[in-house]
C-alpha positions as CSV (number, residue, x, y, z in Angstrom):
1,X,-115.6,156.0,92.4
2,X,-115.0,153.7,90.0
3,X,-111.5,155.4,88.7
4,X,-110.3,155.4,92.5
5,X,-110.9,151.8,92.9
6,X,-108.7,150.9,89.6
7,X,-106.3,153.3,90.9
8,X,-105.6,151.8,94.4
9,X,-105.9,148.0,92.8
10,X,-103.1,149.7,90.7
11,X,-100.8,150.9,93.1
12,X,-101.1,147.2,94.8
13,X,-100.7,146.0,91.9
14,X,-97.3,147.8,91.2
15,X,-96.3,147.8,95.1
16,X,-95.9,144.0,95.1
17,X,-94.8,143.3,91.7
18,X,-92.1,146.1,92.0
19,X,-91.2,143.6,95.6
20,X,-90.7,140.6,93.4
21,X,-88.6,142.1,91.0
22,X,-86.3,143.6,93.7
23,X,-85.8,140.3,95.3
24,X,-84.8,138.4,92.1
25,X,-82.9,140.8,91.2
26,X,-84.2,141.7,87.7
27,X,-83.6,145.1,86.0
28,X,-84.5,145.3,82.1
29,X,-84.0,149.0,81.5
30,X,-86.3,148.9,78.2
31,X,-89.4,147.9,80.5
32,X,-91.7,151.2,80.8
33,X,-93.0,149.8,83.9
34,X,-90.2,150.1,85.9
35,X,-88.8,152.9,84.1
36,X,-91.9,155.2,85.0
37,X,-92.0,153.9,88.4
38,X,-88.9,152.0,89.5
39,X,-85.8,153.5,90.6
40,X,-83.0,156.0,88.9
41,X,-79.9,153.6,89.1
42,X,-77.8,157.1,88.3
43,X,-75.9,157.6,91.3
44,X,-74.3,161.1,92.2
45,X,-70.7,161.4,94.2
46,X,-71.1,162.5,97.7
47,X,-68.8,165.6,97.7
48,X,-70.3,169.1,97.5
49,X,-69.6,170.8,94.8
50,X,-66.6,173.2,96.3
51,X,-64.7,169.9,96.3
52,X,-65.3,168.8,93.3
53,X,-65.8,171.4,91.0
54,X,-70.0,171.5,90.5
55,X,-70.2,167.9,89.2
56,X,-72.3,167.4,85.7
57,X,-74.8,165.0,85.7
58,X,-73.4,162.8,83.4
59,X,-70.2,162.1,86.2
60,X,-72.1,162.2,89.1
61,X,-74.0,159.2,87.7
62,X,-71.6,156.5,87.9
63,X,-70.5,156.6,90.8
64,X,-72.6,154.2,93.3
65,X,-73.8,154.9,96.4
66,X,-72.9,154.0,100.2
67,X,-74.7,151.4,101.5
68,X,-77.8,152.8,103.7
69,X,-77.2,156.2,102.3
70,X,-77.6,158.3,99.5
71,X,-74.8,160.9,98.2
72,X,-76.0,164.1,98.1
73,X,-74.7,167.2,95.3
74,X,-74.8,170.6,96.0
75,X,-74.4,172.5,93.0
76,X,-74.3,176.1,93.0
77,X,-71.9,179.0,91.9
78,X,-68.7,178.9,94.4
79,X,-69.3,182.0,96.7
80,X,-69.0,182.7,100.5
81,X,-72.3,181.9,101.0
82,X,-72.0,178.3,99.4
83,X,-69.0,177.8,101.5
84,X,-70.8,179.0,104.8
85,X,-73.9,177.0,103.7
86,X,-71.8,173.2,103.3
87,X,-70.2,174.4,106.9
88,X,-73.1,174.6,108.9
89,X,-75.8,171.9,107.1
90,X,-74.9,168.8,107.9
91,X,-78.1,167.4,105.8
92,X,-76.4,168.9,102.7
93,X,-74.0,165.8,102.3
94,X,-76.1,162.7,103.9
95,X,-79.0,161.6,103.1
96,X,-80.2,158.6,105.7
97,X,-82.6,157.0,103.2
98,X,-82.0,153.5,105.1
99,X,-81.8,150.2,103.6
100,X,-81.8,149.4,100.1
101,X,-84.5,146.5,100.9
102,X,-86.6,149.3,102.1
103,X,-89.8,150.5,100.4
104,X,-87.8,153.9,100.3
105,X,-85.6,152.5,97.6
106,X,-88.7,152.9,95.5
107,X,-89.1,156.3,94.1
108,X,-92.5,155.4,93.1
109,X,-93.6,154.7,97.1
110,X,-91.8,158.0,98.1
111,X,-93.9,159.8,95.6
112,X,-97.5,158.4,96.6
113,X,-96.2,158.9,100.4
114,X,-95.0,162.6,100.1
115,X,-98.2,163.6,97.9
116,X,-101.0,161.1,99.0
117,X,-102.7,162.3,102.0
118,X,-103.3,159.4,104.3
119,X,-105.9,159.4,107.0
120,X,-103.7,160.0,110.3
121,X,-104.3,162.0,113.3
122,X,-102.6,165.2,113.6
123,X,-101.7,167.7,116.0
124,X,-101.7,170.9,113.6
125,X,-105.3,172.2,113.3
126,X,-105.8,175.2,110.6
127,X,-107.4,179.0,111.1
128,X,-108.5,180.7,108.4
129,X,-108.1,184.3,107.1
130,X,-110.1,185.0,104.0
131,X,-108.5,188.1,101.9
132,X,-110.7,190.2,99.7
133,X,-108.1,190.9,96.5
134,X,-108.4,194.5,94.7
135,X,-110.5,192.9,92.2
136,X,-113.0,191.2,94.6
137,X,-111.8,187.8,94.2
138,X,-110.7,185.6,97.7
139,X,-107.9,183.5,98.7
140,X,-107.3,182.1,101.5
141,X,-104.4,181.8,103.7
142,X,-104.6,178.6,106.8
143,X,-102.5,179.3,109.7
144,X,-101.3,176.4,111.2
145,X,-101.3,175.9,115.3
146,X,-100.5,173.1,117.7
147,X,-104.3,172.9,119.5
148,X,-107.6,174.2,119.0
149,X,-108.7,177.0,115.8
150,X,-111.0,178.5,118.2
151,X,-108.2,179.5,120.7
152,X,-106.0,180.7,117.7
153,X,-108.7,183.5,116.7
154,X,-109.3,184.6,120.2
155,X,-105.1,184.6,120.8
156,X,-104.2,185.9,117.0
157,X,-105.1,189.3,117.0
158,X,-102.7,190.0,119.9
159,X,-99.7,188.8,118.2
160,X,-98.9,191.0,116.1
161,X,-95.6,191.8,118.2
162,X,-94.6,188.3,118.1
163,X,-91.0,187.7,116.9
164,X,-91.4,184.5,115.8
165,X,-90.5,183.9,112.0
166,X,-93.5,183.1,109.3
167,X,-93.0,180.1,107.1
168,X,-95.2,180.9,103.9
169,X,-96.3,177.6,102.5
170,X,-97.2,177.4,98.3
171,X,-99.0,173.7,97.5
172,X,-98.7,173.0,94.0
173,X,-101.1,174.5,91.7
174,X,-103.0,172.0,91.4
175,X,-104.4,172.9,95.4
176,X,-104.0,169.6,96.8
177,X,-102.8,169.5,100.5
178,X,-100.3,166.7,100.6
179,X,-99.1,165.0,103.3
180,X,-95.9,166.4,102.6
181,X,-97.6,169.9,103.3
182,X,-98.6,168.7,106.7
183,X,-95.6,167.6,107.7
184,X,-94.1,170.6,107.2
185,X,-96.4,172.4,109.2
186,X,-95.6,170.2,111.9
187,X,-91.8,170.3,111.7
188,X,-91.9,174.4,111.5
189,X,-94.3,174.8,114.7
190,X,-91.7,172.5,116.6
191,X,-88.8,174.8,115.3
192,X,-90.7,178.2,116.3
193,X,-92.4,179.0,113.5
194,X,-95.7,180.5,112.6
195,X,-96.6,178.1,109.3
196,X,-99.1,179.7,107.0
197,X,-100.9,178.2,103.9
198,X,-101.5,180.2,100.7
199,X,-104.6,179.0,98.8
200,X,-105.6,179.9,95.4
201,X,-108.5,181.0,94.0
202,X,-111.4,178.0,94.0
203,X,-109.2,175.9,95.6
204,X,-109.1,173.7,99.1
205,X,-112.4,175.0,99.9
206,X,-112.0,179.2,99.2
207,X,-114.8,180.4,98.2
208,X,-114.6,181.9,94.3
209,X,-115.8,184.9,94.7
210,X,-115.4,186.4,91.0
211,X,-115.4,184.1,87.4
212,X,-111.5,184.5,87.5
213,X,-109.1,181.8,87.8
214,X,-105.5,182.2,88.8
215,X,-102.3,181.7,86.0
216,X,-99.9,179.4,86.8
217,X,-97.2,181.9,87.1
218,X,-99.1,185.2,87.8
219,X,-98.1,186.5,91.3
220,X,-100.5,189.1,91.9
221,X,-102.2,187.6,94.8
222,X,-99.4,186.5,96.3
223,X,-98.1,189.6,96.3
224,X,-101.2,191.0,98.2
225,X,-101.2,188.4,100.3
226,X,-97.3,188.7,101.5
227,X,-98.0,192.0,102.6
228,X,-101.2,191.1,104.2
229,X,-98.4,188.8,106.4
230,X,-95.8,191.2,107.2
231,X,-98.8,194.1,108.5
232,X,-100.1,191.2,110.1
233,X,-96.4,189.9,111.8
234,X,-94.1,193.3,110.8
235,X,-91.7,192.2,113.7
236,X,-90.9,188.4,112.5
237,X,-88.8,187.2,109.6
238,X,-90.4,185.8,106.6
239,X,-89.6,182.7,104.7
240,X,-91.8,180.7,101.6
241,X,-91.4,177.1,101.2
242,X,-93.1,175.7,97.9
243,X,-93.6,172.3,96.2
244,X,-94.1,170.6,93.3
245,X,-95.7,173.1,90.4
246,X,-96.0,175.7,93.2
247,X,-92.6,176.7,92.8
248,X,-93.3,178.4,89.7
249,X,-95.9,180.8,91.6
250,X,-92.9,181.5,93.8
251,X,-90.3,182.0,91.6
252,X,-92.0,184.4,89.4
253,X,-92.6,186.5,92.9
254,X,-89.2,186.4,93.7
255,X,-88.4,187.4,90.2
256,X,-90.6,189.9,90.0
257,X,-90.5,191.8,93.1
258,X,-86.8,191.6,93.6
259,X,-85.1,193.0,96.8
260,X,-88.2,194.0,97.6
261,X,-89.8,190.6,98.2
262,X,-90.3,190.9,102.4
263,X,-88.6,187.2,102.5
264,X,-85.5,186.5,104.3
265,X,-85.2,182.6,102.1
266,X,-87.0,180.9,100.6
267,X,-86.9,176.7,99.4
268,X,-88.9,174.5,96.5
269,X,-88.9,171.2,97.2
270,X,-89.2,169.0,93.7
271,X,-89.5,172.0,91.8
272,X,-90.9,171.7,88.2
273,X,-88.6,174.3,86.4
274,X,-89.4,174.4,82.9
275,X,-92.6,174.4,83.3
276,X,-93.9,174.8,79.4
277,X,-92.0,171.3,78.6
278,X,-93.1,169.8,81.7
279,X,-97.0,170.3,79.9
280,X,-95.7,170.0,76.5
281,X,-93.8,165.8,77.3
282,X,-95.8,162.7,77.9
283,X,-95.7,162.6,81.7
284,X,-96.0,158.6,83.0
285,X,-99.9,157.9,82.4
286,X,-100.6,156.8,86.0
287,X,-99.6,160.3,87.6
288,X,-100.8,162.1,84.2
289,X,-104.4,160.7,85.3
290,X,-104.6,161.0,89.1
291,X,-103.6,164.9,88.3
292,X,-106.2,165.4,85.6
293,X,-108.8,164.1,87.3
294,X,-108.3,165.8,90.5
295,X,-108.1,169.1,88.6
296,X,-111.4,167.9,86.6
297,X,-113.2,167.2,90.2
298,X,-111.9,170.6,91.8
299,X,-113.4,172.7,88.8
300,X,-116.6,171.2,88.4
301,X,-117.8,172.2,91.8
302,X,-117.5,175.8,90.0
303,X,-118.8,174.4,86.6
304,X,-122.0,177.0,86.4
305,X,-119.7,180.0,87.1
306,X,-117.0,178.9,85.3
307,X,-119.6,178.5,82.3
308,X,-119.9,182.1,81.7
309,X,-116.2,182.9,80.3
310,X,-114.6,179.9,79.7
311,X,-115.8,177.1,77.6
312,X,-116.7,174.3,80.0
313,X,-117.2,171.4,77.6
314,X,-113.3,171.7,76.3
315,X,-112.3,172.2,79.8
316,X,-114.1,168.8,80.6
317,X,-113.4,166.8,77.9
318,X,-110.1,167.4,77.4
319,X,-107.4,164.8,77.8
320,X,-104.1,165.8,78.9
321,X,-103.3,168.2,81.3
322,X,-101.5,170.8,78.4
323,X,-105.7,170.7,77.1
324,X,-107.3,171.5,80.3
325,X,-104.2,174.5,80.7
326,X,-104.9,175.6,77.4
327,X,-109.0,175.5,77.5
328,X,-108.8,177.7,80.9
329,X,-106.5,180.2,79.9
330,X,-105.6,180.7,75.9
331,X,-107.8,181.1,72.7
332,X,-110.2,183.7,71.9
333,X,-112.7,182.1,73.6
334,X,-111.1,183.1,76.9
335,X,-109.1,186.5,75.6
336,X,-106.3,185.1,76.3
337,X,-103.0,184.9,74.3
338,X,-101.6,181.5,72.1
339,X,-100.1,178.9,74.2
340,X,-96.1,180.4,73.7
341,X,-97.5,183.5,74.6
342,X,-98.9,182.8,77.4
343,X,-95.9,180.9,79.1
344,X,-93.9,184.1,78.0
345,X,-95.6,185.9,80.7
346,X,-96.2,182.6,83.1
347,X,-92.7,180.7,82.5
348,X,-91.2,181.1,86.2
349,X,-87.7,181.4,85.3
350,X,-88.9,184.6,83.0
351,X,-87.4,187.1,85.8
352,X,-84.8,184.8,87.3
353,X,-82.0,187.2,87.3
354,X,-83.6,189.6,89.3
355,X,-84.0,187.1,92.2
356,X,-81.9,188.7,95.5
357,X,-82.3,186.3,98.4
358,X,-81.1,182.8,98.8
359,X,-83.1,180.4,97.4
360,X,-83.1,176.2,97.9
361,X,-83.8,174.0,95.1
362,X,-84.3,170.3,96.7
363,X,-84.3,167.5,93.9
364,X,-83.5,164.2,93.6
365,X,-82.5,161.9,90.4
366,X,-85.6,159.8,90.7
367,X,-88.1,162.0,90.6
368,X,-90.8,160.1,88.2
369,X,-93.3,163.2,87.8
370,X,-90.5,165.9,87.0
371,X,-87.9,163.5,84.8
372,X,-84.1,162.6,84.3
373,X,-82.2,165.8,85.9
374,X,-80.0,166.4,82.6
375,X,-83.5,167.4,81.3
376,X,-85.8,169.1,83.2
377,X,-83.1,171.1,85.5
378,X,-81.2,173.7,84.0
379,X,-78.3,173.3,85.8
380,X,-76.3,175.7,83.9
381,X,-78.5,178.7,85.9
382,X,-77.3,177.1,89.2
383,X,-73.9,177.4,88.1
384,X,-74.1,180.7,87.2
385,X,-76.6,182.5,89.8
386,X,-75.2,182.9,93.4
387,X,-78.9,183.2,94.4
388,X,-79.8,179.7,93.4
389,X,-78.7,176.5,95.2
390,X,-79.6,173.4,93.8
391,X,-79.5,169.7,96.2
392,X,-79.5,167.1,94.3
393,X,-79.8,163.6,96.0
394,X,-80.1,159.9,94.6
395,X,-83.5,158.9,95.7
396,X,-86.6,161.1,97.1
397,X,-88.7,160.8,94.6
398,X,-91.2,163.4,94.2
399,X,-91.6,165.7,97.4
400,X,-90.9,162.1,99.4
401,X,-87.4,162.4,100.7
402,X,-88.5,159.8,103.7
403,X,-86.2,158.6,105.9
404,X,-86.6,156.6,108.8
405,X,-86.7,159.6,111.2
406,X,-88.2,162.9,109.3
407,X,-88.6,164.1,106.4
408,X,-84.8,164.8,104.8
409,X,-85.9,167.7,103.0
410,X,-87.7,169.9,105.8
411,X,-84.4,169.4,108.0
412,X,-82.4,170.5,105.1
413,X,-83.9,173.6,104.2
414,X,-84.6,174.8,108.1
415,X,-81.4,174.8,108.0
416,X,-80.5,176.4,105.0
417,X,-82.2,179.0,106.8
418,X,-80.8,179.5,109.9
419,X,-77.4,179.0,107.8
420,X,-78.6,181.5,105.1
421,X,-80.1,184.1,107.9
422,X,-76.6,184.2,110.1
423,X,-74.5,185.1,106.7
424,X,-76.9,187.8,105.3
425,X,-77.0,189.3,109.2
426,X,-73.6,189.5,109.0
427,X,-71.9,186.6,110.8
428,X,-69.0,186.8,108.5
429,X,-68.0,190.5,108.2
430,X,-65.1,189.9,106.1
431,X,-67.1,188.0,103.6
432,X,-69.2,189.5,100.6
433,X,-72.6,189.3,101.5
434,X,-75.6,188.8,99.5
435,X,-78.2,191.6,99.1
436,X,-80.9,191.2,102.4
437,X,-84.2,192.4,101.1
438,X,-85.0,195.9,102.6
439,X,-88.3,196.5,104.4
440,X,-90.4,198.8,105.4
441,X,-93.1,199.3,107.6
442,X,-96.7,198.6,107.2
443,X,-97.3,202.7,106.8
444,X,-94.7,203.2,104.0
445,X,-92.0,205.8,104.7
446,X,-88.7,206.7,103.9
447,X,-86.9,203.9,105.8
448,X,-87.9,201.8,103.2
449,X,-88.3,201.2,99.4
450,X,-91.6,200.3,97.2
451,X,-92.2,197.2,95.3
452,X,-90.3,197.7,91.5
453,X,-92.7,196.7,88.9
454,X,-91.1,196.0,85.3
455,X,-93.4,196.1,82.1
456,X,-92.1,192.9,80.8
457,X,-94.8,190.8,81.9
458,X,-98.8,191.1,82.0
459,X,-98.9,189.9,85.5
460,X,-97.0,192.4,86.6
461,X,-99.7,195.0,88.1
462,X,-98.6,197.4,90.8
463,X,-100.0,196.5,94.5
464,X,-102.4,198.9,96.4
465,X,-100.2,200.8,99.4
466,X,-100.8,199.7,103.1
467,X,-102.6,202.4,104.5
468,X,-101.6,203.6,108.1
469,X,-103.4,202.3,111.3
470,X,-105.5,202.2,112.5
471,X,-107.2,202.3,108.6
472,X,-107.6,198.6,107.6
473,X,-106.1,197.3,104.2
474,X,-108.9,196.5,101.7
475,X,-108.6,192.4,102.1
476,X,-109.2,193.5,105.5
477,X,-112.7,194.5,105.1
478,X,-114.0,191.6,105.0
479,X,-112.7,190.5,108.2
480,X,-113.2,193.3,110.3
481,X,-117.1,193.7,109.1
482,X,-117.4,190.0,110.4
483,X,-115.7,190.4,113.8
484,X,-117.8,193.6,114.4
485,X,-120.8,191.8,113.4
486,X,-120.3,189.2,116.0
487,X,-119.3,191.5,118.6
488,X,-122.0,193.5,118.3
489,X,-124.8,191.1,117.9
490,X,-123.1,188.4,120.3
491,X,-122.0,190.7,123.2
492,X,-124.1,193.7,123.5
493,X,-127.1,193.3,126.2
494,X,-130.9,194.4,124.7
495,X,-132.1,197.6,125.0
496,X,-135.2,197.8,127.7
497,X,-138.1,199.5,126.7
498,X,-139.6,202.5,129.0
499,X,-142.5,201.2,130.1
500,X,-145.3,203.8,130.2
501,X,-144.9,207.6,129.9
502,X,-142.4,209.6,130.2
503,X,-142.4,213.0,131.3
């Protein structure tokens, strides 16, 4: 209680001294203060980059900014799709980020906006499925509706005809259910969508069923949980949205599965890329603690079961978040690898090139938590992978992006979506299209093609085959035993007795 309390004095604290300074005018770039938490002066050009040739970082910083808007940069490899994409987005070369008196000029405020949580009333209410994995561990996925749970899991099991498209939601790995999460949620059940939440292991409430942890780039749940989805919706698209460090948990899908991923698109909004220096540098100290001690709080609720194979006391005591990564998952104590080894099979640009939809990279130059683009992006991928689209704006910070409507970022990957859907259905004949991902139906058959599995990574573990109805998957079992059990022991009538004998 005590660290909460100097945290929010903190934030005060930094709110209205970072309000002073803005009015008198005073920028002292050596000040760690304002260079942890103030705002990226570096500037971008706002041309995409079929105009202007992909600008580097290094130009795109000069150049200063309109006033009440941001420039935007698109950089990406010149293809049809890029062209079709700067065509049909409109958010891709605006960003309304209002005033620059505004508390949004601060990318420290958009941060604690976009990840804090804040006490507000909201529409979307969450369902829960609880899937039983092959090795008896749960995750959870929390479908999001506009009214009651109770009247989604009377209405759910009849929709499996709907047409609607599924927006798969990854929070970062850390489990935390931002209010940038929720937001989404909203915004995607107004457009049509059927928003769905993937939850990890231990985390935001699931139940950990076995002493097993997940890796932060190991996409074998995901993977049993996407195809959970598509038997689940088989007649509705599929698209992932991640954030923050979740990204890496969806990238090494996509990297790993190929054109056999079941997604139409997919988006990262503040994507940590390179993930092992992102542990490996001093992050700012104020976000440093807020994330180590939420981690600390989320495992010690499991701290007894836990205590069995991994050795609690370093996992508690250590002191930066590259500890706590390395206590849970490498050394001998754990059987696990070294700490290079184990980002050789967790890094989640390992598989990159194998990627084969469309995929939205949303940044912006003042992100505090991820660091100075020229950095922590590796830009050169962007301009050499036609998969990878990269939107870079001036101010967001961390998955903030307010503006004095919506949200920036959820408007600009919808549309990257619809944009992104209409060229790989094949709007523009004449152009080269990008590979679609080919699907098949829940049964398997020849209209389709399996999951490829590569032996370059240890999380790379081929995924049990759907079975045919009306046979029910195994993360099914679970479910089904339930509902049975309640309709059998809350809708079947008593059995009379026969009174006296009968002949």
């Amino acid at each position: 209680m005590v660290q909460w309390f100097v945290a929010v004095c903190t934030l005060i604290l930094v709110a209205c001294l970072w309000t002073v300074l803005r009015y008198l005018r005073w920028r002292s770039p050596s000040n760690a203060l304002l260079r942890g938490l103030g705002r990226d002066l570096s500037q971008c050009r706002g041309k995409d980059c079929l105009s202007n040739g992909c600008l580097s970082d290094h130009n795109a910083a000069d150049a200063p900014a309109s006033a009440g808007a941001s420039a935007v940069t698109l950089i990406c490899k010149p293809s049809a799709l890029a062209s079709h994409l700067v065509k049909n987005c409109p958010t891709f070369s605006h960003f309304p980020s209002g005033s620059k008196w505004s508390w949004r000029a601060s990318p420290f405020l958009q941060t604690v906006s976009g990840v804090c949580c804040w006490p507000s009333e909201s529409a979307v209410r969450f369902a829960r499925d609880h899937l039983l994995m092959s090795d008896d561990g749960l995750v959870a996925l929390d479908w999001a509706v506009a009214g009651t749970a109770v009247a989604w899991h009377k209405l759910r099991r009849t929709a499996s005809n709907s047409t609607n498209p599924v927006l798969l939601i990854i929070p970062n790995s850390f489990g935390k259910i931002t209010t940038n999460v929720l937001k989404l949620c909203e915004v995607g059940l107004c457009h049509g969508y059927l928003p769905v939440v993937f939850n990890r292991r231990g985390q935001n409430g699931t139940p950990l069923g076995t002493p097993r942890l997940q890796q932060f780039g190991d996409p074998t749940d995901l993977r049993e949980a996407v195809c959970y989805i598509r038997y689940r919706q088989p007649a509705g698209r599929l698209y992932a949205v991640s954030e923050s460090t979740g990204s890496g948990l969806l990238l090494s899908y996509l990297g790993e599965c190929g054109s056999s991923s079941y997604l139409t698109a997919a988006a990262c909004i503040s994507p940590i890329l390179r993930c092992q220096a992102w542990y490996d540098s001093a992050l700012y100290w104020l976000y440093h603690s807020a994330l180590l001690l939420y981690q600390k709080i989320c495992l010690s609720r499991y701290r007894t079961a836990l205590g069995e194979v991994i050795p609690t006391d370093s996992v508690f005591s250590s002191s930066s978040l590259r500890g706590l990564e390395e206590a849970l998952f490498c050394g001998p104590v754990v059987g696990g690898a070294s700490w290079e080894g184990y980002w050789e099979s967790n890094e989640p640009l390992r598989d990159v090139d194998e990627v084969a939809v469309p995929v939205l990279c949303v940044c912006s130059r003042d992100d505090p938590v991820r660091g100075p683009p020229n950095q922590t992006l590796p830009l050169e991928l962007f301009h050499s992978n036609p998969h990878l689209f990269l939107l870079l704006s001036s101010r967001g910070g961390h998955c903030g992006f307010a503006t004095p409507t919506d949200a920036w970022s959820h408007c600009a990957l919808l549309q990257f979506f619809c944009a992104a859907t209409d060229f790989c259905s094949g709007e523009g004949n004449s152009a080269p299209r990008l590979a679609t991902p080919r699907r098949r139906a829940p049964g398997g058959g020849a209209s389709g093609r399996t999951i490829r599995h590569r032996s370059g990574s240890t999380c790379k573990k081929p995924a049990a085959r759907l079975p045919r109805p009306p046979r029910h998957p195994r993360h099914l079992q679970l479910a089904a035993f339930l509902h049975t059990a309640d309709r059998l022991y809350s809708h079947t009538p008593p059995v009379p007795r026969p009174q006296g004998n009968v002949a």
